[in-house]
N, C-alpha and C positions, 0 to 999 in steps of 0.2 A: 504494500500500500504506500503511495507518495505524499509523502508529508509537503502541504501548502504553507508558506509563508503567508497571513494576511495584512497588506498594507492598504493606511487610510490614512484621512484628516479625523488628526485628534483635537488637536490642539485648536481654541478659539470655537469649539461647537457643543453643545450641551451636554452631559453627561449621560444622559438618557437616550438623546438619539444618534453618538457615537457607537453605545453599546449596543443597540440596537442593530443597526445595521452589521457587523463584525460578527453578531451574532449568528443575523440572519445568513450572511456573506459563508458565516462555519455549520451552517445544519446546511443547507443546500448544496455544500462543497463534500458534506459528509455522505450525505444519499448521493450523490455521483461517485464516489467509493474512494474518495481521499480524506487523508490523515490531514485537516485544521490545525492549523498551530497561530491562533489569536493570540495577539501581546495583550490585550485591554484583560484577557482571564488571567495575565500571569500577577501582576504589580497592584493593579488599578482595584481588580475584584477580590484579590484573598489582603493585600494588604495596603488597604489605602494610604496608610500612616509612611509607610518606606518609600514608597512613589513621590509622596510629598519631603519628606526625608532627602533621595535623593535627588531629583528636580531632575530636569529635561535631559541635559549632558550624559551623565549615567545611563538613564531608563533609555536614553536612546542606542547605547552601547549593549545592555542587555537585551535589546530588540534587534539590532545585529547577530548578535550572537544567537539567537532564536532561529531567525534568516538563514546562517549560514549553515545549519541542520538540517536544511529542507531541500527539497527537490528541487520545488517550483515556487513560483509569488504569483501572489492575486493580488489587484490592484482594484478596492473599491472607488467605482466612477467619484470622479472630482478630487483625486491623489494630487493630482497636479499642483493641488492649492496648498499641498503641507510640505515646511519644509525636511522634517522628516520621512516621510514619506518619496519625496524623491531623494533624499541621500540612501534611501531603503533600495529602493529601484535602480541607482548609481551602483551600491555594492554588487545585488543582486546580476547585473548588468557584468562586471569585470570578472567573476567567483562564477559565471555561467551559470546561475540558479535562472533558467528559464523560466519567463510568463505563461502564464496558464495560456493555448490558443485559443484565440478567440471563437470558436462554434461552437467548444466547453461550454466558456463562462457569459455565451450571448444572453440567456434567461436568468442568471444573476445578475446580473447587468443592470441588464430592463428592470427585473423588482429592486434593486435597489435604487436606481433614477428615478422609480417612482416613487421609494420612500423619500428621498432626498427632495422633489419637488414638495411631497406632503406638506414633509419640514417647512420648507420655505414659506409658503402659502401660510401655515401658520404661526410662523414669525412677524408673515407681513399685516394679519387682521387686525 
């Protein structure tokens, strides 16, 4: 079974609908018959006190290190916008941890664009 790296935007977006998606991004990834390996399950949800503790520099180096365990990287739409997220993609990129292809992850895609528009819509009311 091939373990997935999951990268996103963390930073700057609520804690509820980061986990959310990440979530959803790792049961969907799971019934297609791979190994999920979420960073937001390792730090964020057993120990919020040490994430806070260590701050971004670190927890970004421990999410490397997650990364470079894996196969492959899933990029939830709109990665673009974190900067973590692309130094994920940069390592991911040089280490040949290939991106999931695209005919895989087309229907994750889509349900997560549509959660992400959700969000938006109800940021904006």
């Amino acid at each position: 079974m091939k373990k997935v790296y999951i990268s996103g935007r963390i930073s700057g977006l609520p804690r509820e609908q980061y986990m959310r998606l990440f979530f959803i991004a790792a049961s969907m990834l799971k019934k297609k018959g791979y190994k999920p390996v979420n960073p937001t399950r390792f730090l964020m949800c057993r120990w919020p006190w040490l994430y806070r503790l260590l701050g971004y520099n670190l927890t970004l180096l421990i999410d490397l290190w997650m990364l470079m365990r894996c196969d492959l990287i899933y990029k939830i739409p709109g990665w673009q916008q974190s900067k973590g997220a692309n130094i994920e993609s940069c390592v991911a990129y040089h280490f040949k941890i290939c991106p999931m292809s695209k005919n895989v992850v087309s229907k994750i895609d889509k349900r997560l664009e549509e959660m992400i528009i959700g969000f938006e819509k109800e940021v904006n009311l």
